[in-house]
Biopython code that builds the backbone (N, CA, C, O; Angstrom):
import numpy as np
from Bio.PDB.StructureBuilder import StructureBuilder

atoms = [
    (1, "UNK", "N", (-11.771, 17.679, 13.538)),
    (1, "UNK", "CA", (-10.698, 16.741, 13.292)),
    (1, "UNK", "C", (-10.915, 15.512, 14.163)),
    (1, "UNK", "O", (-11.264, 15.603, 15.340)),
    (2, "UNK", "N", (-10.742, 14.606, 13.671)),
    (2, "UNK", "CA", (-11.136, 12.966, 14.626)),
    (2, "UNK", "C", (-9.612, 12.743, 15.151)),
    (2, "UNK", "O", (-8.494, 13.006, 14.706)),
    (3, "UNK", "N", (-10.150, 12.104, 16.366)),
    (3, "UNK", "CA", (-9.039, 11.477, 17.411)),
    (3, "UNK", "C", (-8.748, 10.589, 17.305)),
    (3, "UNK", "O", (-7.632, 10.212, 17.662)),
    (4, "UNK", "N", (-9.967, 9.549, 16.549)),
    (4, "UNK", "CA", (-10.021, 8.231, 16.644)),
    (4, "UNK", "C", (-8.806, 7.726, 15.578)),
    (4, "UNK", "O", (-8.372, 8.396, 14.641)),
    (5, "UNK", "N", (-8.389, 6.425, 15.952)),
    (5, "UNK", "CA", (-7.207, 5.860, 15.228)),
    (5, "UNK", "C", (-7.082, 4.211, 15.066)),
    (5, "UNK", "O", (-6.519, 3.468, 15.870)),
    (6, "UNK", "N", (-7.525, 3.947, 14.241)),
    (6, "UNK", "CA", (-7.679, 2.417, 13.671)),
    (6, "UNK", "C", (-7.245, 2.014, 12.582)),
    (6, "UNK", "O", (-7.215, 2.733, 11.584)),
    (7, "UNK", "N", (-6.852, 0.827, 12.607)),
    (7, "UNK", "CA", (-5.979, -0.297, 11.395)),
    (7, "UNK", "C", (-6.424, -1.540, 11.716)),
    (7, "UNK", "O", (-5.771, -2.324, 12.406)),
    (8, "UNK", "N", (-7.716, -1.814, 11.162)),
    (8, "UNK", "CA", (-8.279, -3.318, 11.410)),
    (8, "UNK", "C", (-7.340, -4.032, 10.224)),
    (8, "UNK", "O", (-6.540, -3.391, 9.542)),
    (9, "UNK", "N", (-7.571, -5.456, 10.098)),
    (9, "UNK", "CA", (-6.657, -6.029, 9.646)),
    (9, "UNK", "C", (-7.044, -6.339, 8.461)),
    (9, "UNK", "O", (-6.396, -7.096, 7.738)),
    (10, "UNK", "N", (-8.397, -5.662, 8.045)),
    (10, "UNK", "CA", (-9.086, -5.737, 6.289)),
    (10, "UNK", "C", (-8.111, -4.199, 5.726)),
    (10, "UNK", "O", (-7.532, -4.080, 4.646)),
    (11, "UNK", "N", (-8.183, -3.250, 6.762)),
    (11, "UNK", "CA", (-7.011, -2.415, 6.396)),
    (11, "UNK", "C", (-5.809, -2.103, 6.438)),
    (11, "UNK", "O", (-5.227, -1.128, 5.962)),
    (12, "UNK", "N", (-5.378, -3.114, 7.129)),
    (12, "UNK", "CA", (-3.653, -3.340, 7.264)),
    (12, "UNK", "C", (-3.657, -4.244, 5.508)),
    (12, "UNK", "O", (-2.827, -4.028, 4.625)),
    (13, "UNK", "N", (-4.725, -5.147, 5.427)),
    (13, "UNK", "CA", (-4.622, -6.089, 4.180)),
    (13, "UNK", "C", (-4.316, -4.868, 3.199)),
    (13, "UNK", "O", (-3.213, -4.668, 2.691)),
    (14, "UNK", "N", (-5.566, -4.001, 2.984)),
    (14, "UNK", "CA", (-5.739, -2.922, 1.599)),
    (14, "UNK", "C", (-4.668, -2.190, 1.614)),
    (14, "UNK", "O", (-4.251, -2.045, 0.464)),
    (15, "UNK", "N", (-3.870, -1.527, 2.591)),
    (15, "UNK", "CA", (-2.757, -1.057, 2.830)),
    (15, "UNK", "C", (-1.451, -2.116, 1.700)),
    (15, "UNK", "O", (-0.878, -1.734, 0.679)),
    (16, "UNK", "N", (-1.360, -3.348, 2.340)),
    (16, "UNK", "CA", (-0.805, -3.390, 1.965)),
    (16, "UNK", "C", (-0.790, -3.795, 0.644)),
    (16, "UNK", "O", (0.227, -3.618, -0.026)),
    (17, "UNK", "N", (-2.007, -4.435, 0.066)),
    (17, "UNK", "CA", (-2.254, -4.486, -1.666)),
    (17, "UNK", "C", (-1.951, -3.217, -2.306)),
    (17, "UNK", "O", (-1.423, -3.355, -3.410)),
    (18, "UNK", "N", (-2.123, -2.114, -1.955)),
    (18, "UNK", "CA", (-1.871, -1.031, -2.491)),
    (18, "UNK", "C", (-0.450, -0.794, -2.519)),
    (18, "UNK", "O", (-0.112, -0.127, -3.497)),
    (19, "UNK", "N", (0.234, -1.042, -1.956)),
    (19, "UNK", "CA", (1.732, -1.088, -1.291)),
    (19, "UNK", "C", (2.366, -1.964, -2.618)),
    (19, "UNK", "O", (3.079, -1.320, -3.387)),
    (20, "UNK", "N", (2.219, -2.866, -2.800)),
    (20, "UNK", "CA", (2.396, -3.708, -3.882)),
    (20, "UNK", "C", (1.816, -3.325, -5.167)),
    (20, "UNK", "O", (2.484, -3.324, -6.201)),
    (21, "UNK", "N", (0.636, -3.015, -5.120)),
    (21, "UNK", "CA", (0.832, -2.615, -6.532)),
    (21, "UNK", "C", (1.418, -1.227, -6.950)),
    (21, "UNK", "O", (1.712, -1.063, -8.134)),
    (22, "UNK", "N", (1.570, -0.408, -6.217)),
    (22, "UNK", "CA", (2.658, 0.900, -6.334)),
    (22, "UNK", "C", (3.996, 0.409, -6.246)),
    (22, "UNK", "O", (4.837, 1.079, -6.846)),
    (23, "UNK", "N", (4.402, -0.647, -5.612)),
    (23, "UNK", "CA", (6.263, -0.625, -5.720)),
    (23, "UNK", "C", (6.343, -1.480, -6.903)),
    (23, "UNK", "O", (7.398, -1.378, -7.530)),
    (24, "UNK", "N", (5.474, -2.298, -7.352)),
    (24, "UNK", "CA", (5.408, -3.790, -7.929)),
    (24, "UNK", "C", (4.575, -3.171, -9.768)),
    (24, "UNK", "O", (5.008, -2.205, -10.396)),
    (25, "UNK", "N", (4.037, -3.570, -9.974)),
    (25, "UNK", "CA", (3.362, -3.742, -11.146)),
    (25, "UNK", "C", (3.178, -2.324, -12.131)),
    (25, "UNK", "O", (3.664, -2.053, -13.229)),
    (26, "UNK", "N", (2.220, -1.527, -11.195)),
    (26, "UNK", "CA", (1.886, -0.464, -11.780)),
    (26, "UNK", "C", (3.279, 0.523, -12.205)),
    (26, "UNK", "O", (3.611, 0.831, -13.349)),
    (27, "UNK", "N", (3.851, 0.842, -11.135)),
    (27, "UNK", "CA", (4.773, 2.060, -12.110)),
    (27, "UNK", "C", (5.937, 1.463, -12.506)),
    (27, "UNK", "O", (6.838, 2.192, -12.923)),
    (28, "UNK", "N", (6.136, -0.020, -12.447)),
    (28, "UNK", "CA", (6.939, -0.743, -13.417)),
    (28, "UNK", "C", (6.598, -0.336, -14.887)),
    (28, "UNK", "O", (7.305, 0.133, -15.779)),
    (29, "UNK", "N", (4.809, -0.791, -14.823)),
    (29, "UNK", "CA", (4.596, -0.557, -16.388)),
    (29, "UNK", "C", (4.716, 0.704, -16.871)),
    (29, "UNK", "O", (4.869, 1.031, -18.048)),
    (30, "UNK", "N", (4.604, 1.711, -15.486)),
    (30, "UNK", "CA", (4.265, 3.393, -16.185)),
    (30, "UNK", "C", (6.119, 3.375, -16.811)),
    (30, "UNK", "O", (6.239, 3.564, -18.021)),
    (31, "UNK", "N", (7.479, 3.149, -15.964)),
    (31, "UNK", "CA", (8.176, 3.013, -16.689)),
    (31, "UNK", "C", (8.730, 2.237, -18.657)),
    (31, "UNK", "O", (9.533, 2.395, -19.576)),
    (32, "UNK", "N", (7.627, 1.461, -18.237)),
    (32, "UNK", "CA", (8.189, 0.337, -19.442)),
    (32, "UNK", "C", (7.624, 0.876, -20.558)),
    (32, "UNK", "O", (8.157, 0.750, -21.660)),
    (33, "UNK", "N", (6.283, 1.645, -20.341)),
    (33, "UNK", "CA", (5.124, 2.965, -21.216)),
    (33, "UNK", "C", (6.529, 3.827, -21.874)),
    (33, "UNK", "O", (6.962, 3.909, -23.023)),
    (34, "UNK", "N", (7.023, 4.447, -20.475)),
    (34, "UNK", "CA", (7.804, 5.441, -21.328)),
    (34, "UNK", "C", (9.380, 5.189, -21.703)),
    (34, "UNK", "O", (10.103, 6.030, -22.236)),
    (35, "UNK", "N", (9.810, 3.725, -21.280)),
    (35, "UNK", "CA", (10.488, 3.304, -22.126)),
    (35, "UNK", "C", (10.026, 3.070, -23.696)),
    (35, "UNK", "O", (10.841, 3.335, -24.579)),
    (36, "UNK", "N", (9.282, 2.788, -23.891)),
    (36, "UNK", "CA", (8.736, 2.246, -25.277)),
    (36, "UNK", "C", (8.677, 3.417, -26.301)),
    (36, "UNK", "O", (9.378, 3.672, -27.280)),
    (37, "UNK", "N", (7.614, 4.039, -25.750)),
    (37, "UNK", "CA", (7.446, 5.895, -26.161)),
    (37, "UNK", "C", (8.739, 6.234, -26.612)),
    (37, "UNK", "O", (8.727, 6.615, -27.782)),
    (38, "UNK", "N", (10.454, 6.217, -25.787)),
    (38, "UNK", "CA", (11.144, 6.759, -26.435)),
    (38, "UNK", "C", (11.971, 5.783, -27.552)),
    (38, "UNK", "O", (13.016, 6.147, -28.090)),
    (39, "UNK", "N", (11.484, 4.817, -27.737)),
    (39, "UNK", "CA", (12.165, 4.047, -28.635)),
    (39, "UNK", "C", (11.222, 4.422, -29.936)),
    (39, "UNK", "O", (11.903, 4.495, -30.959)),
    (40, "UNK", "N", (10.239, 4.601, -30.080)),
    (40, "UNK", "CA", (8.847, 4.964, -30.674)),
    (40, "UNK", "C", (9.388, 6.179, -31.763)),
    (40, "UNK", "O", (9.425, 6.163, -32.994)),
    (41, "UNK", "N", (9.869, 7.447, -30.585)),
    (41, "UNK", "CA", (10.272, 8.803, -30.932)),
    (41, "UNK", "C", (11.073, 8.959, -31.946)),
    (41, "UNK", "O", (11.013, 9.918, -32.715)),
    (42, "UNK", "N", (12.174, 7.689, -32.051)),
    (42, "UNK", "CA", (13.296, 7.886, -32.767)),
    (42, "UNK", "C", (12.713, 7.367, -34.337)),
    (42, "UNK", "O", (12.236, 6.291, -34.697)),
    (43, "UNK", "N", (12.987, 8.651, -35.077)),
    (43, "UNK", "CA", (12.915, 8.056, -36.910)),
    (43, "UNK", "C", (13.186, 6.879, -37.367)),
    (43, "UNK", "O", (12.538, 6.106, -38.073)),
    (44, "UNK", "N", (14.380, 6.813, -36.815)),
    (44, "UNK", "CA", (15.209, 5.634, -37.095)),
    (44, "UNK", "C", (14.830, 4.156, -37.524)),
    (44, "UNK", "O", (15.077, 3.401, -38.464)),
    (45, "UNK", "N", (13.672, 4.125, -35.651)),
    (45, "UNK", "CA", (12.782, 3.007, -36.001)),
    (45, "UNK", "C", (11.668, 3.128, -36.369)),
    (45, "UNK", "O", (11.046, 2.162, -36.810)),
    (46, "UNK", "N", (11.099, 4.446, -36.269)),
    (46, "UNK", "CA", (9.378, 4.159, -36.580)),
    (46, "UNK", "C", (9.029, 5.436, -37.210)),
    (46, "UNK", "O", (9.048, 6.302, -36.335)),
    (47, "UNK", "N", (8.657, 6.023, -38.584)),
    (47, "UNK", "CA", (8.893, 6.979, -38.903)),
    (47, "UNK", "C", (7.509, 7.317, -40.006)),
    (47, "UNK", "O", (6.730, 6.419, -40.325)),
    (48, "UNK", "N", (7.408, 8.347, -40.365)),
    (48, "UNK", "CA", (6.032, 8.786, -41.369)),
    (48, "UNK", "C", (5.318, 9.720, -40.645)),
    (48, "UNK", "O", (5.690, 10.131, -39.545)),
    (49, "UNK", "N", (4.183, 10.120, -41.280)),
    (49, "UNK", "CA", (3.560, 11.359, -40.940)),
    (49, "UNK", "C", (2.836, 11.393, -39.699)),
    (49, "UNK", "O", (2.687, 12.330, -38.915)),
    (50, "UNK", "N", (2.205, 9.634, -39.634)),
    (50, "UNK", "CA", (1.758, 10.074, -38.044)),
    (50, "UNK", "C", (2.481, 9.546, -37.086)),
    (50, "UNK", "O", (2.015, 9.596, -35.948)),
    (51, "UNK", "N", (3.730, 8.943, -37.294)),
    (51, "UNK", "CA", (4.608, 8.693, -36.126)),
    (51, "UNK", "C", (5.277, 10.038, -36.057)),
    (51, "UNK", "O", (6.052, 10.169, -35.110)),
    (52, "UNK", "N", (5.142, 11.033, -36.842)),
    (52, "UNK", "CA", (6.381, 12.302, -36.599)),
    (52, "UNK", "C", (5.117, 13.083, -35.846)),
    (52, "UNK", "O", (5.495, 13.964, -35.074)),
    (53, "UNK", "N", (4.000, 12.941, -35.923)),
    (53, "UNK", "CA", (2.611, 13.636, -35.142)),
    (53, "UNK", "C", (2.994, 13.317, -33.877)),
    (53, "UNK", "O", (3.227, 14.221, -33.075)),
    (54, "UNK", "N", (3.172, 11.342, -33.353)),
    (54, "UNK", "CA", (3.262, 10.932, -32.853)),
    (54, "UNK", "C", (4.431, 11.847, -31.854)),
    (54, "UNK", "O", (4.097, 12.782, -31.126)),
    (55, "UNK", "N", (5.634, 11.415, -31.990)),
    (55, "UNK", "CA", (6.891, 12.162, -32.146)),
    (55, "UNK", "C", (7.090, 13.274, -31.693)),
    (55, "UNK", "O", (8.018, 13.374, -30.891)),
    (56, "UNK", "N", (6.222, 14.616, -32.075)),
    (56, "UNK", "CA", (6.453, 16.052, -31.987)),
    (56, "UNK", "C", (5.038, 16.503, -31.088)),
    (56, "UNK", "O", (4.953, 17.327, -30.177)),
    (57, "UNK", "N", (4.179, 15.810, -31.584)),
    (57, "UNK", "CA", (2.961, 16.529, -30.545)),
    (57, "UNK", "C", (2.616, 15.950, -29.467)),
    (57, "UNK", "O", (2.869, 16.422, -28.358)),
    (58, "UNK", "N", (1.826, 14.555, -29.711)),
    (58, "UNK", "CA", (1.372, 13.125, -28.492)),
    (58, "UNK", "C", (2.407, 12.751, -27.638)),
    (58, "UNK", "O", (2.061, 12.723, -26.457)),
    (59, "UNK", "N", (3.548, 12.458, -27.857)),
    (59, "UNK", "CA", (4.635, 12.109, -27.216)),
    (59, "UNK", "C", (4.814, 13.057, -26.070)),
    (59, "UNK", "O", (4.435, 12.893, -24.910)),
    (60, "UNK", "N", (5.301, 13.831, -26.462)),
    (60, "UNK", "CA", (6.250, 15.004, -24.906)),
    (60, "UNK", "C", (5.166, 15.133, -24.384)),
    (60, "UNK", "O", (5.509, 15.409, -23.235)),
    (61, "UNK", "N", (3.682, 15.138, -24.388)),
    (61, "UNK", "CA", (2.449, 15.687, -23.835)),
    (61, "UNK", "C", (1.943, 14.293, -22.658)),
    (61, "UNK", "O", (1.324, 14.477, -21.609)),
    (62, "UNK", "N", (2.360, 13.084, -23.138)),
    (62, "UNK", "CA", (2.173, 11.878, -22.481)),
    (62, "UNK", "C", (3.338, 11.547, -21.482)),
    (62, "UNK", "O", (3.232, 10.995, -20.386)),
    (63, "UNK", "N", (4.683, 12.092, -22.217)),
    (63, "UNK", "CA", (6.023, 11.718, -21.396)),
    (63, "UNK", "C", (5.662, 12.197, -20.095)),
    (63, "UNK", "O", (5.863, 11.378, -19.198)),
    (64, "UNK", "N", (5.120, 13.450, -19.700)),
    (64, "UNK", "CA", (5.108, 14.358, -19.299)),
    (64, "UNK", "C", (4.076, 14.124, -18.238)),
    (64, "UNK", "O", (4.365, 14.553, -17.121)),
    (65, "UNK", "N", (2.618, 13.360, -18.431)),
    (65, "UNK", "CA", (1.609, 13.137, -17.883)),
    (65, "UNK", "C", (1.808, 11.520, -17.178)),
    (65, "UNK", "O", (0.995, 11.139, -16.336)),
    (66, "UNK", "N", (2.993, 10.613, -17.624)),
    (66, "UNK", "CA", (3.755, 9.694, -16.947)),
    (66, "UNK", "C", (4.531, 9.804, -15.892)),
    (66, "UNK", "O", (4.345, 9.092, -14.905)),
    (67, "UNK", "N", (5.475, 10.681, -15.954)),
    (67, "UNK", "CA", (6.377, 11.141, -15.265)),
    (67, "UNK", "C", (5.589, 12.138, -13.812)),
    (67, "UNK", "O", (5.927, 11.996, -12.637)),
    (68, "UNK", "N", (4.649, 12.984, -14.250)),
    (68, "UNK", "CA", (3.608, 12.982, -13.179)),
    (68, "UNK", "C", (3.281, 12.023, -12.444)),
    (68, "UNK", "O", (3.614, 11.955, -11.261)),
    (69, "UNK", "N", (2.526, 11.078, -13.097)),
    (69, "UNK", "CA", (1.834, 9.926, -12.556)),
    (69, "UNK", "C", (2.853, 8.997, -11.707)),
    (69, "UNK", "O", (2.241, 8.306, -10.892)),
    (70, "UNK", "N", (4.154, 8.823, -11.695)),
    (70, "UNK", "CA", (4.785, 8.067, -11.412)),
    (70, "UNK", "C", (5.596, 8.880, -9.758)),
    (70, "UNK", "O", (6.241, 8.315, -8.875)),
    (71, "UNK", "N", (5.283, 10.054, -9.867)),
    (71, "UNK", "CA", (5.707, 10.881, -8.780)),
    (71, "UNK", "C", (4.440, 11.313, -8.156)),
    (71, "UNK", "O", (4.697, 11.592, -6.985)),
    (72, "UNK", "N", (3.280, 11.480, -8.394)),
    (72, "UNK", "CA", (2.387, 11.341, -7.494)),
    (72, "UNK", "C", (2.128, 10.299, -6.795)),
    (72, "UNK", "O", (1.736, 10.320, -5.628)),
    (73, "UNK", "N", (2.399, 8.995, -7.691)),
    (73, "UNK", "CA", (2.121, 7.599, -7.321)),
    (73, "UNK", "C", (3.094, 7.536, -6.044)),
    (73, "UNK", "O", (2.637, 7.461, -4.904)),
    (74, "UNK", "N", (4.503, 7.571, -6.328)),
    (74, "UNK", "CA", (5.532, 7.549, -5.204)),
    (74, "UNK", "C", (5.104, 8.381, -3.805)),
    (74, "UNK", "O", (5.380, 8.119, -2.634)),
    (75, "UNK", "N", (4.330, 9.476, -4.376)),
    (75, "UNK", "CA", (4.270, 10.124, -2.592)),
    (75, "UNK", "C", (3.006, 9.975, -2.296)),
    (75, "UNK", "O", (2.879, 10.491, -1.185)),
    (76, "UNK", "N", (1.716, 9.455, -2.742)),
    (76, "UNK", "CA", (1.140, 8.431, -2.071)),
    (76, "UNK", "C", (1.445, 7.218, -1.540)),
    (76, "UNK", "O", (0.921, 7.035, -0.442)),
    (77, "UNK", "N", (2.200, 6.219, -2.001)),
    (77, "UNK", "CA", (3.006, 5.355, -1.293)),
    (77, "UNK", "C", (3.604, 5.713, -0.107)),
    (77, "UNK", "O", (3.356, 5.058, 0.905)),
    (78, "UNK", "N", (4.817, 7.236, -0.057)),
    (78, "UNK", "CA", (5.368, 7.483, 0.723)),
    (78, "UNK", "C", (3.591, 8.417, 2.200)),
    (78, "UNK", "O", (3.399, 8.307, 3.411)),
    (79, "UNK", "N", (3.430, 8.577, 1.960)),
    (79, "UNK", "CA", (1.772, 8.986, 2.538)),
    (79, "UNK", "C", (0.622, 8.226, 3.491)),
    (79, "UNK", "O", (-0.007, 8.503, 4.512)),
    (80, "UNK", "N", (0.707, 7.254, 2.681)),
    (80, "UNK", "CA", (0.206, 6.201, 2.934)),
    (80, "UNK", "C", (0.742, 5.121, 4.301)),
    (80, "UNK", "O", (0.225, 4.649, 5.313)),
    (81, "UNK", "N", (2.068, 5.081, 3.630)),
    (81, "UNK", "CA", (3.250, 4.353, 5.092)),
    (81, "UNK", "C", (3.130, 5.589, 6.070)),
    (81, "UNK", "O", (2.500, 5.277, 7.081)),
    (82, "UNK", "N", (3.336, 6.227, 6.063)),
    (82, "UNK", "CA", (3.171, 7.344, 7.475)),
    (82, "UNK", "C", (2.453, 7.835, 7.639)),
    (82, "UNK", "O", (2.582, 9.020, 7.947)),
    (83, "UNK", "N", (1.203, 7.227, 7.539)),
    (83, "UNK", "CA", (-0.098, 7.102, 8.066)),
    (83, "UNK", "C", (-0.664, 6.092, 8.561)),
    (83, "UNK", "O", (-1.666, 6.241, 9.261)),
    (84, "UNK", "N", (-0.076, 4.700, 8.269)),
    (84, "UNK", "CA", (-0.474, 3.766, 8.413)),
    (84, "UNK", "C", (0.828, 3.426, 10.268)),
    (84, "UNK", "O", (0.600, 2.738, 11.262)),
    (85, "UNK", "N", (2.156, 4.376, 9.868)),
    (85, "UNK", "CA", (2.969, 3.989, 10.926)),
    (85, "UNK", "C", (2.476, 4.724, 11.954)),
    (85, "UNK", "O", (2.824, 4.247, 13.034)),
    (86, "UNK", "N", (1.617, 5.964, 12.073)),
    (86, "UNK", "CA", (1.281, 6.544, 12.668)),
    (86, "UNK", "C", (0.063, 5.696, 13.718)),
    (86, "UNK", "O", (-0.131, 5.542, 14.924)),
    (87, "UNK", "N", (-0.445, 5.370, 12.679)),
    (87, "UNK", "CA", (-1.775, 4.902, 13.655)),
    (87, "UNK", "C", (-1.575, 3.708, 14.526)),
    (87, "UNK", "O", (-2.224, 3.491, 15.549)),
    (88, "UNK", "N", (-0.329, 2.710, 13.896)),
    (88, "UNK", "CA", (0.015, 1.703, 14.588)),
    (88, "UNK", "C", (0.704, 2.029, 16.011)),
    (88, "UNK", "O", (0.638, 1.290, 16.993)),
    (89, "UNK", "N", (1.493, 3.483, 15.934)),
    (89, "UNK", "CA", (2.007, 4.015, 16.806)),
    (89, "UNK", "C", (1.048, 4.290, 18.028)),
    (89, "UNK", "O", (1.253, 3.837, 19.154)),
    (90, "UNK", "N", (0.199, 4.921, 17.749)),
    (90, "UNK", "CA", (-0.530, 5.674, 18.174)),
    (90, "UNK", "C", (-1.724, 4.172, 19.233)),
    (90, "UNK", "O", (-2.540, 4.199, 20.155)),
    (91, "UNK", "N", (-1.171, 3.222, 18.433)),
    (91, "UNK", "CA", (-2.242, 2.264, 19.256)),
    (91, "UNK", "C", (-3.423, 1.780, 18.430)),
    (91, "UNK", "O", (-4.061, 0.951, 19.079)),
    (92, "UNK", "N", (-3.966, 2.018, 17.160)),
    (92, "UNK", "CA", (-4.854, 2.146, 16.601)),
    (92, "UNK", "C", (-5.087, 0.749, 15.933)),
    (92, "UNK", "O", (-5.948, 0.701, 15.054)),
    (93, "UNK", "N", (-4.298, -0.572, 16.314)),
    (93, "UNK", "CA", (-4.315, -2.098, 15.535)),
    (93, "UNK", "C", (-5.562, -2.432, 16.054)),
    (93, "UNK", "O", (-5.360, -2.500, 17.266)),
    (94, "UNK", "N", (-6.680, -2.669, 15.853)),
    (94, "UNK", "CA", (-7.942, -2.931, 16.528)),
    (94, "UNK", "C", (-8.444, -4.005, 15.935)),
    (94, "UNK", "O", (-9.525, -4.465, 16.303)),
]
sb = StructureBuilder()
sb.init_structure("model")
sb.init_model(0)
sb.init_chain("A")
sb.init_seg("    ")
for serial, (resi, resn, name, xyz) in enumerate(atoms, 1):
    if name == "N":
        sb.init_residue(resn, " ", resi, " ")
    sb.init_atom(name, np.array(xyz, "f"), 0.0, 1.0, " ", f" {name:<3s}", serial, name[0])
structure = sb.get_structure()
């Protein structure tokens, strides 16, 4: 296990680009994905043999692999900050 503890400031930068695109862009869109998807689902608006494929098979299998993605995404974010607070703690701004 290493002792050593550093946050140069090319990795305080990547830190925080990553930081931004996890609160900011990316799981905005993973939401706006599965907003769409359920507007998609409904007969109402979009309907026939391969939107009911769409609908009954592709759909819940993607909802599902979003909703993952968007909660793994969050506790890397959350991971990431308390690791990054750690090392600053610890003395590691080099």
């Amino acid at each position: 296990m290493s002792t050593r503890v550093l946050s140069t400031d090319e990795g305080r930068a990547s830190l925080e680009h990553l930081r931004s695109v996890l609160t900011g862009g990316l799981t905005e869109q993973l939401a706006q994905l599965e907003r769409e998807g359920r507007r998609l689902s409904d007969p109402s608006i979009w309907d026939g043999r391969e939107a009911s494929r769409f609908r009954d098979d592709l759909w819940p299998t993607t909802t599902k692999a979003l909703h993952q993605a968007v909660e793994a995404l969050t506790a890397l974010r959350e991971y990431v900050a308390k690791v990054n607070h750690a090392i600053l703690a610890a003395g590691g701004n080099g």
